[in-house]
ZAGU-217669 format. One record per residue (C-alpha): residue number from 1; residue in three letters; x, y, z. Coordinates in steps of 0.5 Angstrom, whole numbers, plus 500, padded with zeros to 3 digits. Each point is the difference from the previous one (the first is absolute). Layout:
ZAGU-217669
seq type c1 c2 c3
NUM Ala X Y Z;
...
//
This chain:
ZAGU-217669
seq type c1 c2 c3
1 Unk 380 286 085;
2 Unk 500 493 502;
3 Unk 502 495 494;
4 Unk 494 494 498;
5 Unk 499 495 496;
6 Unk 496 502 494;
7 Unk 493 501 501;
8 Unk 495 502 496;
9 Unk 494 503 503;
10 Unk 495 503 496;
11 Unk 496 506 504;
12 Unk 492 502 497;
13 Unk 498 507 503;
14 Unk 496 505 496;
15 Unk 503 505 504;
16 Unk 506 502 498;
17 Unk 503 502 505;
18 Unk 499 494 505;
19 Unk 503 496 494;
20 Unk 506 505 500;
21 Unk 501 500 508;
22 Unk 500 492 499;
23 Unk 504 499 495;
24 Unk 506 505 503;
25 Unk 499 496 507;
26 Unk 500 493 497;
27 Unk 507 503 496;
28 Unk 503 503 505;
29 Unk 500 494 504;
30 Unk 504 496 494;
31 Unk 493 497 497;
32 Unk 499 501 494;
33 Unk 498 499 494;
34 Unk 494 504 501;
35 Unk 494 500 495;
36 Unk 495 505 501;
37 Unk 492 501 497;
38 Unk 495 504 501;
39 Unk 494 494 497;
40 Unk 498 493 500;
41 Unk 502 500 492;
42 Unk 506 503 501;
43 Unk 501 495 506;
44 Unk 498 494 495;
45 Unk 506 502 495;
46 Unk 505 501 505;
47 Unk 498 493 502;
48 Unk 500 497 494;
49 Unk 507 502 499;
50 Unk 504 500 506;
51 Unk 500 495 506;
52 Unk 498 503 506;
53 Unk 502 498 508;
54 Unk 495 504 503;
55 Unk 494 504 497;
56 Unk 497 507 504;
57 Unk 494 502 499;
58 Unk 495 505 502;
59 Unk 494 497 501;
60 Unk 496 506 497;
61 Unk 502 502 493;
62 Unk 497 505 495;
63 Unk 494 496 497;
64 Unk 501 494 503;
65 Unk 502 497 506;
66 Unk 506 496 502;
67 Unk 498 493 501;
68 Unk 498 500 494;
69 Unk 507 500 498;
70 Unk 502 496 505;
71 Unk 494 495 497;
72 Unk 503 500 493;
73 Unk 507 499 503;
74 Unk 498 494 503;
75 Unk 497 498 494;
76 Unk 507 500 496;
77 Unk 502 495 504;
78 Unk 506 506 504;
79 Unk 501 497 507;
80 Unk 505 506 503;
81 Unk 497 504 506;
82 Unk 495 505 499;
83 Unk 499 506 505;
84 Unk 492 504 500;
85 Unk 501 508 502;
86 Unk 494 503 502;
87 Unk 498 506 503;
88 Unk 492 498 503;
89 Unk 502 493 503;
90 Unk 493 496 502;
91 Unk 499 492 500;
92 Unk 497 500 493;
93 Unk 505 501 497;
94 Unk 505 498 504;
95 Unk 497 493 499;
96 Unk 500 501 493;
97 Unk 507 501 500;
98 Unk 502 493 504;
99 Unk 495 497 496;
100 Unk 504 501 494;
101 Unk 506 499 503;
102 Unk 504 506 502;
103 Unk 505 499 504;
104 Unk 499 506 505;
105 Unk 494 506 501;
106 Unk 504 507 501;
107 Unk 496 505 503;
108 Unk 503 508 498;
109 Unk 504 504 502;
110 Unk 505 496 498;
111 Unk 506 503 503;
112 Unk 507 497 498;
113 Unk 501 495 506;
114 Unk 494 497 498;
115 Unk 502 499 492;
116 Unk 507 498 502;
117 Unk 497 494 505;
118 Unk 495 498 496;
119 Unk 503 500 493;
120 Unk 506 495 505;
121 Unk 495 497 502;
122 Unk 497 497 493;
123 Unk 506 500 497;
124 Unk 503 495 505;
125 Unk 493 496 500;
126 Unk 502 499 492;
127 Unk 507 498 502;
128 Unk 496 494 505;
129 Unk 494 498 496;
130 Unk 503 495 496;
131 Unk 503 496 506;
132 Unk 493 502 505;
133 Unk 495 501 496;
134 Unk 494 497 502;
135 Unk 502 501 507;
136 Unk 502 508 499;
137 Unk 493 501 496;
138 Unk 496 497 506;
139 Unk 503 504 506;
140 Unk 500 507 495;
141 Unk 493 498 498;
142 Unk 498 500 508;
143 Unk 505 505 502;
144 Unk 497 505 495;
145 Unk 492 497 501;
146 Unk 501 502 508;
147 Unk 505 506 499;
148 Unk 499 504 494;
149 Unk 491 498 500;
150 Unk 498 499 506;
151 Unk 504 505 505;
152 Unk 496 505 500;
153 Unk 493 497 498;
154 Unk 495 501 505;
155 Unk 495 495 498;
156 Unk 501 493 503;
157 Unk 504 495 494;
158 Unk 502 492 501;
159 Unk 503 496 495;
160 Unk 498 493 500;
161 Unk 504 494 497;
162 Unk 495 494 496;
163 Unk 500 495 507;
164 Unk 497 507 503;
165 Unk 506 500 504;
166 Unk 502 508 502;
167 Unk 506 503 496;
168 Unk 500 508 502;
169 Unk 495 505 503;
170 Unk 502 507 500;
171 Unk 500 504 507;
172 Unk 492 502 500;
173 Unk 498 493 499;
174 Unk 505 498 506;
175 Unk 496 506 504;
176 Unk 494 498 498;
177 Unk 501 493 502;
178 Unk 504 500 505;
179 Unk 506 497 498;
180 Unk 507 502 502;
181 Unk 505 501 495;
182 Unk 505 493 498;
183 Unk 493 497 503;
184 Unk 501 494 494;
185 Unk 498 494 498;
186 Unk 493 502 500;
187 Unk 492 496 496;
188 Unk 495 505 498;
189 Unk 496 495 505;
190 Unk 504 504 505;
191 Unk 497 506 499;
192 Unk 493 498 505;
193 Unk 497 507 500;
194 Unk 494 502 496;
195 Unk 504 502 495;
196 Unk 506 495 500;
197 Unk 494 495 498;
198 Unk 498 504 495;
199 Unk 507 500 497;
200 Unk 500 493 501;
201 Unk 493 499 496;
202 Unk 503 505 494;
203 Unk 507 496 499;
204 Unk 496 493 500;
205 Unk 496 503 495;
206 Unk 505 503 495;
207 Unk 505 495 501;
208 Unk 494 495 498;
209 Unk 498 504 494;
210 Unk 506 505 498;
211 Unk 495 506 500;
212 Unk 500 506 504;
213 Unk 495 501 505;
214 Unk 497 507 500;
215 Unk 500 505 506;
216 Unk 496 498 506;
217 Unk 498 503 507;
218 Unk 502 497 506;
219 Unk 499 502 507;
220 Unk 505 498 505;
221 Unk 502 502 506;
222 Unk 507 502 504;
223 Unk 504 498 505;
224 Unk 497 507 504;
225 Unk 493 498 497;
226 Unk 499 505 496;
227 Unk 496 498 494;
228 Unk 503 501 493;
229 Unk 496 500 493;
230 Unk 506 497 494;
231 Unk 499 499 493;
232 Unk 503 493 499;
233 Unk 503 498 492;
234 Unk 504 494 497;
235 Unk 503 499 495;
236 Unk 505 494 496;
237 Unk 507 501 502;
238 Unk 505 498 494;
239 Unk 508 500 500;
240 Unk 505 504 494;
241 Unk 497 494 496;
242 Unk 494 502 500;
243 Unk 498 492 504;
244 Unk 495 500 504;
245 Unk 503 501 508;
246 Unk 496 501 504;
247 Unk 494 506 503;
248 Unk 502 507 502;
249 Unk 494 504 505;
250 Unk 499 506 501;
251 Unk 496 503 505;
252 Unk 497 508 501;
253 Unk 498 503 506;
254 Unk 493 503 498;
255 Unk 498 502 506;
256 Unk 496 506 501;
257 Unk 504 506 502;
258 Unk 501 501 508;
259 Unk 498 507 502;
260 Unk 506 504 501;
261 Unk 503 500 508;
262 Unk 499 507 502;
263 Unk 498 499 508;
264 Unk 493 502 497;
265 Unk 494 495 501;
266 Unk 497 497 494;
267 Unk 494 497 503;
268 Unk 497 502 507;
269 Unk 493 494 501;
270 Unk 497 500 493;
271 Unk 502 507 498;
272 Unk 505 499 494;
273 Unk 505 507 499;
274 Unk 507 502 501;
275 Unk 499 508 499;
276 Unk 501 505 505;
277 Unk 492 502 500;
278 Unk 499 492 502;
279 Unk 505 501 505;
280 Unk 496 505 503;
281 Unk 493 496 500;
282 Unk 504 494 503;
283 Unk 503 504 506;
284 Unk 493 503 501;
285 Unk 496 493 501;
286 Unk 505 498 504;
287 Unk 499 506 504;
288 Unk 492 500 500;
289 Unk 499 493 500;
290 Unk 502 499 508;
291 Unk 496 507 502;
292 Unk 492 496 500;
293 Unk 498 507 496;
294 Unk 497 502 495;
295 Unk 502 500 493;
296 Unk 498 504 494;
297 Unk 504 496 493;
298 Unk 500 505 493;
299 Unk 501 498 494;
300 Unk 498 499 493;
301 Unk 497 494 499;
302 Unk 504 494 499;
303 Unk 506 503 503;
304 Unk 498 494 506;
305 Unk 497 503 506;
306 Unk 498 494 501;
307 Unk 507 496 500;
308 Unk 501 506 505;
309 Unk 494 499 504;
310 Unk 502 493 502;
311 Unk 507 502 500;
312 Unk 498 505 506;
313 Unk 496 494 504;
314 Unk 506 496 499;
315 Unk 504 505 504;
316 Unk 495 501 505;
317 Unk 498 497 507;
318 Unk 494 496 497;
319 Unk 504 496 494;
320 Unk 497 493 503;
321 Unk 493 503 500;
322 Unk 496 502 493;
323 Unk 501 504 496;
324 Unk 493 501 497;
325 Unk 499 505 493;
326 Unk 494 502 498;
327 Unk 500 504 492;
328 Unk 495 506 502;
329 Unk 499 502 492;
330 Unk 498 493 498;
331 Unk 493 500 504;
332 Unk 493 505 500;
333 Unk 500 504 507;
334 Unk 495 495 503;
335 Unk 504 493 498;
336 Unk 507 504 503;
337 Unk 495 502 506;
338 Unk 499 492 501;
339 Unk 507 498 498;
340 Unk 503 505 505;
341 Unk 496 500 507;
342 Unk 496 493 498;
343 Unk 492 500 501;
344 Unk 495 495 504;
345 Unk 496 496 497;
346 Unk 493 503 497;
347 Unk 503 507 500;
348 Unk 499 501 493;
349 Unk 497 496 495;
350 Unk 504 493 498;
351 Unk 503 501 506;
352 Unk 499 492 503;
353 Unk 505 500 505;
354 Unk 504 504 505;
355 Unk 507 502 496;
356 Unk 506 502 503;
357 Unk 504 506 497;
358 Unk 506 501 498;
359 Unk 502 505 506;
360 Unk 498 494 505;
361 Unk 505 495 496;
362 Unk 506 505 500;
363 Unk 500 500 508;
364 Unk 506 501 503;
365 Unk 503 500 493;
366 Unk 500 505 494;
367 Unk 495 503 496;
368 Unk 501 502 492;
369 Unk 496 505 497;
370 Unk 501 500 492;
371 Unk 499 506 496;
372 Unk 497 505 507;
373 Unk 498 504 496;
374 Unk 495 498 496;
375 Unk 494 499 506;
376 Unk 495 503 500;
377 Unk 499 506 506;
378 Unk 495 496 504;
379 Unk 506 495 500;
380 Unk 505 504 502;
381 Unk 496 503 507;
382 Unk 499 492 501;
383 Unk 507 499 499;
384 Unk 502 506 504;
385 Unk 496 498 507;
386 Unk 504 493 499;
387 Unk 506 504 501;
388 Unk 498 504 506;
389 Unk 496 496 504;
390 Unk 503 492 497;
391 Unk 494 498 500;
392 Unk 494 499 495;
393 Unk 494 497 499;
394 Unk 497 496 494;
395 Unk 494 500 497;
396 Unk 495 498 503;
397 Unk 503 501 507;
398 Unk 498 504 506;
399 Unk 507 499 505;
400 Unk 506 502 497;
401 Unk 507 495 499;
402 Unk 506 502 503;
403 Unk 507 498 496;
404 Unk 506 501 499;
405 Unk 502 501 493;
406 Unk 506 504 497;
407 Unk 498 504 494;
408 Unk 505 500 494;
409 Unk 497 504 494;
410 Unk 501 502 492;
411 Unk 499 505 495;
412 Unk 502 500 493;
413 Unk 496 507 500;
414 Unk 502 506 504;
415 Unk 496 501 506;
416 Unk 502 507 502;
417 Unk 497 503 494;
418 Unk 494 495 501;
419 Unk 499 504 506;
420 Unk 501 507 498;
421 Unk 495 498 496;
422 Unk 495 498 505;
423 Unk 499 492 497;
424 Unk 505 496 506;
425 Unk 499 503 507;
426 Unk 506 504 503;
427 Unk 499 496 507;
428 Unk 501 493 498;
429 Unk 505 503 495;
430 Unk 505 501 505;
431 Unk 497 494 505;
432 Unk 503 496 492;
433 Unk 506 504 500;
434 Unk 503 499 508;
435 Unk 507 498 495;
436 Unk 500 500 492;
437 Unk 504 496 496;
438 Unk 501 502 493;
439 Unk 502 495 493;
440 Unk 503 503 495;
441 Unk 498 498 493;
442 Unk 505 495 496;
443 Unk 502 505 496;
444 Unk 504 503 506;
445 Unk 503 494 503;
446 Unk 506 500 497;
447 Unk 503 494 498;
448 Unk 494 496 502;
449 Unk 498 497 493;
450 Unk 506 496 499;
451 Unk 498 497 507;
452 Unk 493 499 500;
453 Unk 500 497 492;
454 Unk 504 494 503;
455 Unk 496 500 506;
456 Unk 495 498 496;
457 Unk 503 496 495;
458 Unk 502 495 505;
459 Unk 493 500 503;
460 Unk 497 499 493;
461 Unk 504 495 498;
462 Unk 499 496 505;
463 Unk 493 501 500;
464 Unk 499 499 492;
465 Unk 505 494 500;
466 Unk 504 504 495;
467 Unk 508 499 499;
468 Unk 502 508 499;
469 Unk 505 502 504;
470 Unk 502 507 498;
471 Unk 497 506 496;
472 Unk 504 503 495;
473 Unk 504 507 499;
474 Unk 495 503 496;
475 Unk 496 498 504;
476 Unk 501 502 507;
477 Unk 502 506 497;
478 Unk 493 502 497;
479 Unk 497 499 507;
480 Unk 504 504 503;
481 Unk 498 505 494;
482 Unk 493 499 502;
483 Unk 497 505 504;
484 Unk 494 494 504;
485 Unk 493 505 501;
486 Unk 499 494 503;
487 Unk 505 499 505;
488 Unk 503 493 503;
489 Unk 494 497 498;
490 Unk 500 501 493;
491 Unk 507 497 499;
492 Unk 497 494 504;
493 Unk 495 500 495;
494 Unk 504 502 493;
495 Unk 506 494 504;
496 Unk 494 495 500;
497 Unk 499 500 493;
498 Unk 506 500 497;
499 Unk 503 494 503;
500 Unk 493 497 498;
501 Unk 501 502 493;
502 Unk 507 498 501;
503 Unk 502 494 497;
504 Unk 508 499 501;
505 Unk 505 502 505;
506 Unk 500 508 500;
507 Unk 495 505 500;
508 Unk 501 504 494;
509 Unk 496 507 498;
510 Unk 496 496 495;
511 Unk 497 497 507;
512 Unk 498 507 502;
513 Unk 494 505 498;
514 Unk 501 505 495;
515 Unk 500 505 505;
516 Unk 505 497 504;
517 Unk 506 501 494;
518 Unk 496 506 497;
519 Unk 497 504 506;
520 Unk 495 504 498;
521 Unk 503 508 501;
522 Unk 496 504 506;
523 Unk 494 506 498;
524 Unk 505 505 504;
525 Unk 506 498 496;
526 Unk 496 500 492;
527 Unk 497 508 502;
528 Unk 507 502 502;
529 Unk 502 497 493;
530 Unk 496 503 496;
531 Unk 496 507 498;
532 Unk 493 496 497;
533 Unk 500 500 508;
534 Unk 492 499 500;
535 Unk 499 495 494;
536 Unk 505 495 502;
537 Unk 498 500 507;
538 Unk 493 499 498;
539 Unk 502 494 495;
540 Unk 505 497 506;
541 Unk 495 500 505;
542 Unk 495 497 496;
543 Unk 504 494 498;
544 Unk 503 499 506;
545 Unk 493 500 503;
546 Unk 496 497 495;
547 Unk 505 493 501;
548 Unk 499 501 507;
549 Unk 493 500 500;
550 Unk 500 495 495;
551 Unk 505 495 503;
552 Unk 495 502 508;
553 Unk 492 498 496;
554 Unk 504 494 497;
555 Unk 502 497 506;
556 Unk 493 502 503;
557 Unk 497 497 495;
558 Unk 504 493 500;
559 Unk 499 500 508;
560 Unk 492 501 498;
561 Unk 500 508 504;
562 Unk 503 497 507;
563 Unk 505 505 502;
564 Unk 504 496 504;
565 Unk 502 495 496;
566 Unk 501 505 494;
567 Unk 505 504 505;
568 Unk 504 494 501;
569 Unk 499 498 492;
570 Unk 504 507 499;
571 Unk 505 499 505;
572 Unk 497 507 504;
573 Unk 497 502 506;
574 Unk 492 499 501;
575 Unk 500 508 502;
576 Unk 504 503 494;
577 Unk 495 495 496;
578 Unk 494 504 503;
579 Unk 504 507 498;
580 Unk 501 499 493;
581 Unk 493 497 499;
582 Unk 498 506 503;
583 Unk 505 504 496;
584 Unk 498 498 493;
585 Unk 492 499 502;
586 Unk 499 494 498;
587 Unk 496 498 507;
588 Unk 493 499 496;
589 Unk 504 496 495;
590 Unk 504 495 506;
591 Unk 493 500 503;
592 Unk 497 496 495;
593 Unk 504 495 499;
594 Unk 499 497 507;
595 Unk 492 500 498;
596 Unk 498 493 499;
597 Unk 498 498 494;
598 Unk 492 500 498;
//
């Protein structure tokens, strides 16, 4: 045992076998003597009786918290050395401690060379202060700002002195701003980026009125021109004094998480999707859209056989040349007849002019046929000697046109069994069918929502002018939960209204609908749960069709029996508007709405 001077330090832990296993290795190391308490109170008697050289404190005490022991202290006026234990290190509370005026931030486990050295460390520091005060107290307070704080912070953090001249920035402000280290001498004007003048109009601001500037996003761009979304605050910087001192800066990288790297694609033209079924689709467009084939796209509605449609004339020899789409559910029989082969003029009543068709605008380039399966059978023979012969005549025409057009189709309807039905014509089924590309639903596309959701976010943003730059925990987790009937269009739908309703910088549940956060259980699953089978799904059904059918005539009403529009108002497809009017019977109903009024 090393003989030492008196030294009287006082150890406040409310384990005791951490007061113990101090107290025996400070007192084999000839310190002594050892006071030991287990709380704030007991630490204030001790205090108030005896004269200590340093004071070692956990930060977290049954009931309390150390730094409010630290307060008290420096309230009495002691000045020795005060050592801050804590097992849950993190910036809070690390800057609280400085701010108090701890001499050092200790993280746990603290073995017995640390005790040692710290513990010599502070001691020799009271020795010294009386001859180097000031000068101690400034570089400690820097060296503990950069090496006990700042070490293992990741956001970006600057101190600035009143002649707004740099004092430190911590390793990720120096990454950020691409400054290397010992890089000193520096004015916040500077900093010349996007981000550096953000910084400099905050200083100014709080160095002119002694406020804190709230958080603030900025968009600023690397050196490798990668842009990065920050939440920027400042607030006044004051000494162990308590004296104004000049500003301290944070900055916090809110940008949206970056899909993990997993050698997969999460993109592929205007396909959004990184799940094993969507690398499939990918692959296969790829595939087909170099062969000049026909092409037969499936899916249910919204799952974006249109975005596919165009990703395939994207990939195909007759990119530069249009690529023309024609919705065949939107239109009667004779207005798609017109639309698609053109007519000639006096062919039919209001006919005034010759009108090419579609078919003719999409030579040597791709027609898309939307919802196929909704044509009529005169239609679909029409359509059938297009693709056998690649000809066709309009109305009102004797002599045939020849063109060179390649067919795209889709179905959200199986065909097969429209066929087997005797309702779509097996040949130009087959003629459709040469290559099959099938969507999976958005329930299958695992790891898709999180994708999509900021996809669309960042679009909307733009387009609404809205600050929001993130979606909170809850709610991502509530899309992800959400089974989306609706597919990739319903979360496009359901993301427009919640940055519309949206006023602060993250979407919350509150901004989605009620069936988003509780979502409706399935028919399927309420029958296996219950033995009034019968009663309950008769009561499901009914509320669940009564909404729909409800929600469908309101949105006829307001559009004045215009389908279209509707179908556009609901955020769904013309052809399934069509099914459920017919679903519910309420045909007549729709039809009076779109009678002028007498």
């Amino acid at each position: 045992m090393t003989t030492r001077e008196r030294t009287d330090i006082l150890i406040v832990d409310d384990e005791e076998s951490i007061r113990l296993t101090f107290e025996m290795f400070l007192t084999r190391e000839g310190y002594g003597p050892i006071t030991t308490v287990a709380t704030i109170q007991e630490a204030l008697d001790a205090i108030e009786k005896n004269e200590f050289q340093l004071i070692i404190s956990d930060i977290v005490l049954e009931g309390s918290c150390g730094t409010d022991l630290l307060k008290k202290i420096r309230a009495t006026g002691v000045e020795c050395p005060v050592v801050m234990i804590t097992g849950y290190p993190n910036l809070e509370t690390a800057a609280e401690a400085v701010r108090h005026g701890a001499f050092d931030y200790v993280p746990k486990p603290v073995n017995k060379e640390t005790l040692l050295r710290f513990v010599a460390q502070a001691l020799n520091h009271w020795q010294l202060q009386n001859e180097k005060q000031e000068l101690q107290r400034e570089n400690e307070r820097y060296r503990r700002y950069l090496e006990v704080i700042f070490s293992s912070v990741g956001d970006a953090i600057i101190t600035v002195d009143h002649k707004k001249e740099i004092i430190q920035m911590n390793h990720t402000a120096r990454e950020w701003f691409d400054m290397e280290e010992g890089q000193d001498g520096l004015h916040i004007r500077d900093l010349t980026c996007d981000l550096g003048v953000a910084c400099f109009h905050d200083v100014v601001s709080i160095l002119e009125n002694g406020r804190n500037v709230r958080e603030h996003q900025v968009e600023c761009t690397n050196k490798t021109g990668e842009v990065r979304l920050v939440s920027l605050s400042g607030s006044p910087l004051n000494d162990e004094e308590g004296e104004f001192s000049g500003v301290v800066l944070i900055a916090h990288d809110i940008s949206p998480p970056k899909p993990a790297v997993t050698g997969k694609r999460n993109h592929f033209h205007r396909l959004i999707g990184a799940s094993t079924a969507m690398q499939g689709v990918y692959r296969l467009i790829e595939n087909v859209g170099k062969v000049d084939t026909a092409v037969l796209i499936t899916g249910e509605s919204g799952t974006g056989k249109e975005l596919t449609a165009e990703a395939l004339h994207a990939e195909s020899l007759r990119k530069e040349m249009p690529l023309v789409k024609v919705d065949c559910a939107a239109m009667p029989e004779d207005l798609l007849e017109s639309e698609l082969f053109g007519h000639r003029k006096g062919a039919f009543t209001g006919a005034d002019r010759d009108r090419p068709g579609r078919l003719l605008h999409a030579d040597q380039g791709t027609l898309f046929l939307d919802e196929i399966g909704d044509i009529s059978p005169r239609m679909q023979l029409r359509l059938l000697r297009f693709l056998q012969e690649k000809t066709f005549t309009p109305v009102g025409q004797d002599s045939p046109i020849s063109v060179d057009v390649r067919v795209i189709a889709a179905t959200n309807v199986k065909l097969r069994e429209k066929v087997q039905a005797g309702k779509f014509r097996e040949d130009l089924y087959y003629r459709l069918k040469v290559v099959e590309v099938p969507l999976p639903p958005l329930r299958e596309r695992e790891g898709a929502i999180p994708l999509l959701s900021h996809y669309f976010l960042n679009l909307l943003r733009d387009r609404f002018a809205k600050a929001i730059n993130s979606i909170s925990d809850q709610a991502m987790q509530a899309l992800i939960g959400y089974s989306w009937p609706g597919n990739v269009r319903e979360l496009q739908h359901v993301m427009e209204r919640a940055v519309v309703l949206c006023d602060g910088p993250v979407l919350s549940l509150k901004h989605f609908p009620e069936e988003i956060h509780t979502p409706r259980s399935s028919v399927a699953d309420e029958i296996s749960r219950t033995d009034e089978s019968e009663t309950v799904v008769q009561h499901l059904y009914a509320d669940h069709f009564l909404d729909e059918e409800e929600e469908i005539f309101q949105a006829l009403r307001k559009a004045r029996g215009n389908k279209a529009k509707a179908a556009r108002l609901l955020g769904i497809n013309r052809s399934t508007l069509y099914r459920k009017i017919k679903r519910y019977g309420i045909e007549e109903d729709v039809a009076k709405l779109s009678r002028p009024h007498p």
